[in-house]
DSSP file (Angstrom, degrees, kcal/mol; ACC not computed):
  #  RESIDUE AA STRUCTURE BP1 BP2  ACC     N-H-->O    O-->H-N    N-H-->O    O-->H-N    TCO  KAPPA ALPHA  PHI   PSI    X-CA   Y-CA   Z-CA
    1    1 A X              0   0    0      0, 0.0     2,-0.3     0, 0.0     0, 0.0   0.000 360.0 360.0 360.0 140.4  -16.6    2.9   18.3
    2    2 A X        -     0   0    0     12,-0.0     2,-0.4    11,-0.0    11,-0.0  -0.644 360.0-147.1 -88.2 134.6  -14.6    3.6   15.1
    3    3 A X        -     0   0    0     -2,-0.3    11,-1.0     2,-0.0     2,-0.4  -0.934  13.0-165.4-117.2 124.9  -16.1    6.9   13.7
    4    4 A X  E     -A   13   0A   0     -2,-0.4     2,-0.5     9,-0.2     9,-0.2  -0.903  16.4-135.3-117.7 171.9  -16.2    7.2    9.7
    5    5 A X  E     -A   12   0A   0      7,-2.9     7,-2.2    -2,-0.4     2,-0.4  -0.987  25.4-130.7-125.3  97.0  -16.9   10.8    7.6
    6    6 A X  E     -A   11   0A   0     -2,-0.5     2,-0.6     5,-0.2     5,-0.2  -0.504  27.0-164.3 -55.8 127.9  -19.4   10.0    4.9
    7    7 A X  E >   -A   10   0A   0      3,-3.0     3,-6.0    -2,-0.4    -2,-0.0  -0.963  66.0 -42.9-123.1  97.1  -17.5   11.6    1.9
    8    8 A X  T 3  S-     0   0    0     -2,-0.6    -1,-0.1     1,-0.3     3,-0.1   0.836 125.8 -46.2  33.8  56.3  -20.0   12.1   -1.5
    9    9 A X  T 3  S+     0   0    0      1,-0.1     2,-0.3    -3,-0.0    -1,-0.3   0.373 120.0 109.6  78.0 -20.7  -21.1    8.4   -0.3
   10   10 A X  E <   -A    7   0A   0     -3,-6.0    -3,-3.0     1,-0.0     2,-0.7  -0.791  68.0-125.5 -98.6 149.5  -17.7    6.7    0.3
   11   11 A X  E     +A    6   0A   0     -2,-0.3     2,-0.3    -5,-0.2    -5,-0.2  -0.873  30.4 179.4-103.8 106.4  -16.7    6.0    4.1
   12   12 A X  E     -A    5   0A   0     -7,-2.2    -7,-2.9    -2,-0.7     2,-0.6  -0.748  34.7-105.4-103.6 152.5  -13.5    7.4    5.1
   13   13 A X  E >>  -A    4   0A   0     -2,-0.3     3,-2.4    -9,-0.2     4,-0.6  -0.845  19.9-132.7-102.2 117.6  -12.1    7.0    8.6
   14   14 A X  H 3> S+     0   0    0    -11,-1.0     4,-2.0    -2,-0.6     5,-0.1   0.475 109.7  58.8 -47.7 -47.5  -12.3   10.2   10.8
   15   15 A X  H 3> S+     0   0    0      2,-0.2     4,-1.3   -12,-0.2    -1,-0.3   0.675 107.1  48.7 -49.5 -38.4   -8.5    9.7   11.9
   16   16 A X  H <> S+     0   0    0     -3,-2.4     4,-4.8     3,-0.2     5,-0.3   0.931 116.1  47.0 -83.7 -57.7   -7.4    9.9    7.6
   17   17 A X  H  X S+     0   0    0     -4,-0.6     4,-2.6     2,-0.3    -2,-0.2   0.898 112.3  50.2 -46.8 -50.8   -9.9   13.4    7.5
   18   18 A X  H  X S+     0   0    0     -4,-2.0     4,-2.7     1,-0.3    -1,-0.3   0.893 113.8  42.4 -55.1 -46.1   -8.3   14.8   10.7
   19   19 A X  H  X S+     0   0    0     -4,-1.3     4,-1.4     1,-0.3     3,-0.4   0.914 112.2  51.3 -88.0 -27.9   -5.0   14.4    9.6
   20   20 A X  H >X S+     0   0    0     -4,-4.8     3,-0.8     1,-0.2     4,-0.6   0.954 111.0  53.3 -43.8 -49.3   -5.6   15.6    6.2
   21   21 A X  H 3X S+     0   0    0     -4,-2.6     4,-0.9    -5,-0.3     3,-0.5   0.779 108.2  47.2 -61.3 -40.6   -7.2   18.5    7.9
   22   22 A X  H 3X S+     0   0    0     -4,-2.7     4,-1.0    -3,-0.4    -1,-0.3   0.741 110.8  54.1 -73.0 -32.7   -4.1   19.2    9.9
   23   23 A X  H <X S+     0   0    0     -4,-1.4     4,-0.9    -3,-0.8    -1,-0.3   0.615 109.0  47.6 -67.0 -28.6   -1.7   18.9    6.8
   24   24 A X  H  < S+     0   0    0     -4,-0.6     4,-0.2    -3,-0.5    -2,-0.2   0.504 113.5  45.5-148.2 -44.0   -3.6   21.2    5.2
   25   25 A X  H  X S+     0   0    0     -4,-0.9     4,-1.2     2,-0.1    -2,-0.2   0.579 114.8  54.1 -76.6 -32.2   -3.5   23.6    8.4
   26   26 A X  H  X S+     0   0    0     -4,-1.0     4,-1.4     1,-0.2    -2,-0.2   0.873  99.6  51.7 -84.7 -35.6    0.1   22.9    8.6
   27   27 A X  H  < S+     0   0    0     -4,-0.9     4,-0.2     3,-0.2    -1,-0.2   0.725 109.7  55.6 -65.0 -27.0    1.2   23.9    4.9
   28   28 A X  H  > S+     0   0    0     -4,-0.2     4,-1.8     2,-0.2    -2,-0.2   0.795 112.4  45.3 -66.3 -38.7   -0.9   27.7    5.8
   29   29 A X  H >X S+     0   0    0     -4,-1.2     3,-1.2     1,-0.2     4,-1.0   0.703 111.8  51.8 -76.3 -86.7    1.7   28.0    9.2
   30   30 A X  H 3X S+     0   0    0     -4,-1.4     4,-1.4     1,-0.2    -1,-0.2   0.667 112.9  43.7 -33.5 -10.6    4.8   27.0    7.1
   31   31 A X  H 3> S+     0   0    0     -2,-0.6     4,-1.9    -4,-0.2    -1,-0.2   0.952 116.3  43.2 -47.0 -61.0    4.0   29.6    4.8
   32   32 A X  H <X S+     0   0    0     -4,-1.8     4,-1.2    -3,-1.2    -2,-0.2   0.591 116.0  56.6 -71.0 -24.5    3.2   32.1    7.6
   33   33 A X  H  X>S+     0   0    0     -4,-1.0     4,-2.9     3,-0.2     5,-1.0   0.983 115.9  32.2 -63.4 -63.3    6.7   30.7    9.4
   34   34 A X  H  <5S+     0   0    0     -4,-1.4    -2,-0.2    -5,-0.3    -3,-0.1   0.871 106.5  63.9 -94.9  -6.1    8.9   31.3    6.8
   35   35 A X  H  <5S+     0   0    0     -4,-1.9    -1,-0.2     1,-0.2    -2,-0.1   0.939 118.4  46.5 -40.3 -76.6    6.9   34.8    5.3
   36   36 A X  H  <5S-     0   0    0     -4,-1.2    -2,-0.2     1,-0.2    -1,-0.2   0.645 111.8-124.5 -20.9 -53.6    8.4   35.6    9.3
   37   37 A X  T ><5 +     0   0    0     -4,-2.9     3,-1.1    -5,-0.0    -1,-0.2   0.632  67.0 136.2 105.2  16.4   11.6   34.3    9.1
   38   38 A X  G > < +     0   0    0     -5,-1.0     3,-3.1     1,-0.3     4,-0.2   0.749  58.6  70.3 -82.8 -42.6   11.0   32.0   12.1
   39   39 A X  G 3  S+     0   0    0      1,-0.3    -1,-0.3     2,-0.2     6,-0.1   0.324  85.9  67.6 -93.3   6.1   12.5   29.3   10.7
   40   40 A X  G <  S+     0   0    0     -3,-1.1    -1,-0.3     1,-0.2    -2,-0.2   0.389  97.9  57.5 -72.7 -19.7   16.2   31.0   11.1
   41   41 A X  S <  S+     0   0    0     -3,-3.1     2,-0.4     0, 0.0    -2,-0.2   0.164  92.8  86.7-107.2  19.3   15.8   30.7   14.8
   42   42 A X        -     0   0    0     -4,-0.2     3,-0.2     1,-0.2     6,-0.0  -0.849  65.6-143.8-115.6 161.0   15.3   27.1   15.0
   43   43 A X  S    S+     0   0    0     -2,-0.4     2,-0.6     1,-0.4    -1,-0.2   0.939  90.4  14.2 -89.3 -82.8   17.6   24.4   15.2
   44   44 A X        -     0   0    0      1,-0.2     4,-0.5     2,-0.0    -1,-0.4  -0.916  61.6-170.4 -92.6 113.7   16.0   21.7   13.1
   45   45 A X  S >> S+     0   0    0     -2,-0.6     3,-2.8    -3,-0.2     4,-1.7   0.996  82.4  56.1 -70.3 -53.4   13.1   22.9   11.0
   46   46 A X  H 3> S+     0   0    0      1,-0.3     4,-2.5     2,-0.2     5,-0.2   0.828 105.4  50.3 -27.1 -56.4   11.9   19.4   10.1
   47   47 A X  H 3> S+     0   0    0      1,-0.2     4,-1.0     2,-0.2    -1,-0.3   0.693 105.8  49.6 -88.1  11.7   11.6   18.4   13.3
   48   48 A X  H <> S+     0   0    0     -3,-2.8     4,-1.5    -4,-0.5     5,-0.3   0.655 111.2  59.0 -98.8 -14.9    9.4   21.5   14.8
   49   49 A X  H  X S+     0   0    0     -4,-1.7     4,-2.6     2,-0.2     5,-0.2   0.878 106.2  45.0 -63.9 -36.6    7.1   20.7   11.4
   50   50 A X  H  X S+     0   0    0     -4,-2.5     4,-3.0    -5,-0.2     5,-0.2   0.933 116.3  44.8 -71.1 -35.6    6.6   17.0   12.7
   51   51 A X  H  X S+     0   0    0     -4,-1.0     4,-1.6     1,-0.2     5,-0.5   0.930 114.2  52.9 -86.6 -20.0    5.8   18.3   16.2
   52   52 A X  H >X S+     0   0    0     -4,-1.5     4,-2.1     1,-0.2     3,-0.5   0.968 109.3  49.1 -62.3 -46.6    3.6   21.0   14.5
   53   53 A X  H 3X S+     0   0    0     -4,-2.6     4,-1.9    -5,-0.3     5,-0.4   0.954 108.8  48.4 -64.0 -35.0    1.9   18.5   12.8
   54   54 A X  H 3< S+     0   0    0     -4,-3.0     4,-0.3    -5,-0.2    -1,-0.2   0.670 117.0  42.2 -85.2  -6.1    1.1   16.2   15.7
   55   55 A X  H <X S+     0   0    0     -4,-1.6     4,-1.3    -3,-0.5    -2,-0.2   0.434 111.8  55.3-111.2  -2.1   -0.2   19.0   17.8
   56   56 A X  H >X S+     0   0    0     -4,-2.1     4,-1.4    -5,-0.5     3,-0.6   0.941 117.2  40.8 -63.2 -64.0   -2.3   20.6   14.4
   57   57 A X  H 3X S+     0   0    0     -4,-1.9     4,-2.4     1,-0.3     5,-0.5   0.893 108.7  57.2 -68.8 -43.6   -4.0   16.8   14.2
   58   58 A X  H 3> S+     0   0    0     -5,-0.4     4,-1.6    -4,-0.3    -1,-0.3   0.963 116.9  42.2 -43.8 -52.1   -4.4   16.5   18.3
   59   59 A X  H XX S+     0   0    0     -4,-1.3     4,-1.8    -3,-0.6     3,-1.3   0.927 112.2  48.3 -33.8 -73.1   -6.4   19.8   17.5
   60   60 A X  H 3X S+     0   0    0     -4,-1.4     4,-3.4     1,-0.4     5,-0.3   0.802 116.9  39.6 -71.8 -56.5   -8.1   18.8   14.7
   61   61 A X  H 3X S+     0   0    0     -4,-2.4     4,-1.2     2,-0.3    -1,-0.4   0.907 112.2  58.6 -72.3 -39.4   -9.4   15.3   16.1
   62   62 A X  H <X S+     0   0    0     -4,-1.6     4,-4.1    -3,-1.3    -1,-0.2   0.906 115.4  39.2 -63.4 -37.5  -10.1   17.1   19.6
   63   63 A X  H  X>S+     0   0    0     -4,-1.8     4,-1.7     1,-0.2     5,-0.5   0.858 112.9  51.4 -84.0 -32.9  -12.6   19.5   17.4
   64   64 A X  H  <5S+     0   0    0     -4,-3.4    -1,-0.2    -5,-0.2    -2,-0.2   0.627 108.8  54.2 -82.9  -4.0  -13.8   17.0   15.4
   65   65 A X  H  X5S+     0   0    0     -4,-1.2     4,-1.4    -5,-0.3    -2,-0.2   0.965 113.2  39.3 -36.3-100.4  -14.6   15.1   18.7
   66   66 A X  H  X5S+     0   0    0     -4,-4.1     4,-1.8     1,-0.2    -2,-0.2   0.586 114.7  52.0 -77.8 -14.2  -16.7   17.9   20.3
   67   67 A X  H  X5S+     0   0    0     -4,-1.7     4,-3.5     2,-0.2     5,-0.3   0.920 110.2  52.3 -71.5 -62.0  -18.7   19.1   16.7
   68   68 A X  H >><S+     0   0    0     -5,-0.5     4,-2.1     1,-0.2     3,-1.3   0.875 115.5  46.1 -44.5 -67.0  -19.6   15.3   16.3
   69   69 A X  H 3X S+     0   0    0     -4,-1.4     4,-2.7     1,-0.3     5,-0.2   0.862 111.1  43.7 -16.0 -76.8  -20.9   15.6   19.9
   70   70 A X  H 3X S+     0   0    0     -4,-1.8     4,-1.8     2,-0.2    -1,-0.3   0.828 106.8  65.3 -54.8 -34.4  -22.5   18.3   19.8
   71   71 A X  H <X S+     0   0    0     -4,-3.5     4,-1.1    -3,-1.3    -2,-0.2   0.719 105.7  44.6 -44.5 -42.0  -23.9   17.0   16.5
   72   72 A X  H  X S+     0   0    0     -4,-2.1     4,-1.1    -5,-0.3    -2,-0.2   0.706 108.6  57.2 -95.4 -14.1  -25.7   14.2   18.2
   73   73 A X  H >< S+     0   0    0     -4,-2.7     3,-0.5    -5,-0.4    -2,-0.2   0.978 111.5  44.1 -61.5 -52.9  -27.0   16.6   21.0
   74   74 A X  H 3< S+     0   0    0     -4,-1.8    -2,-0.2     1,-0.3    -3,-0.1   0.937 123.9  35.3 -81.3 -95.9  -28.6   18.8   18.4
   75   75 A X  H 3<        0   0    0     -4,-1.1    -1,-0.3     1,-0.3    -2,-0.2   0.379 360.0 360.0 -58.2 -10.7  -30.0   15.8   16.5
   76   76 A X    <<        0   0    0     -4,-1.1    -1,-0.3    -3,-0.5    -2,-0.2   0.386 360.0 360.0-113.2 360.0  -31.0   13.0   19.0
C-alpha cells in the first residue's frame, strides 16, 4: 500500500515527507560537523553528506513506519 501524509488537506506521499525530514536533519549535522571541524578529516565531504543523507532518510521512513503503526494500534 502507498502511504500518503495528509498536509492542511493536500496528499503528499510519505517517501517526499521522510526525505524532507531527513534534509532538514541533515543541514542541523552539517552544521554540528563543521562547528567540529570533522569535515577536515574526511576525504570527500560531499560524498559522506550523500551517505548521511541516505542513512538520515532510512531513519526517518523506519520511524515514520513504526509511529504510523503504532498509530493504528492506538486507534483501531
Amino acid at each position: 500500500m502507498i502511504s500518503e501524509v495528509n498536509l492542511f488537506g493536500i496528499f503528499v506521499n510519505a517517501g517526499l515527507v521522510s526525505a524532507a525530514t531527513a534534509a532538514l536533519l541533515l543541514a542541523a549535522l552539517r552544521r554540528l560537523l563543521t562547528a567540529v571541524g570533522a569535515y577536515r578529516w574526511l576525504w570527500h565531504p560531499a560524498l559522506a553528506d550523500v551517505a548521511l543523507f541516505v542513512l538520515l532518510w532510512g531513519l526517518a521512513s523506519c520511524a515514520e513506519s513504526a509511529l504510523n503503526t503504532q498509530l493504528i494500534s492506538l486507534l483501531g
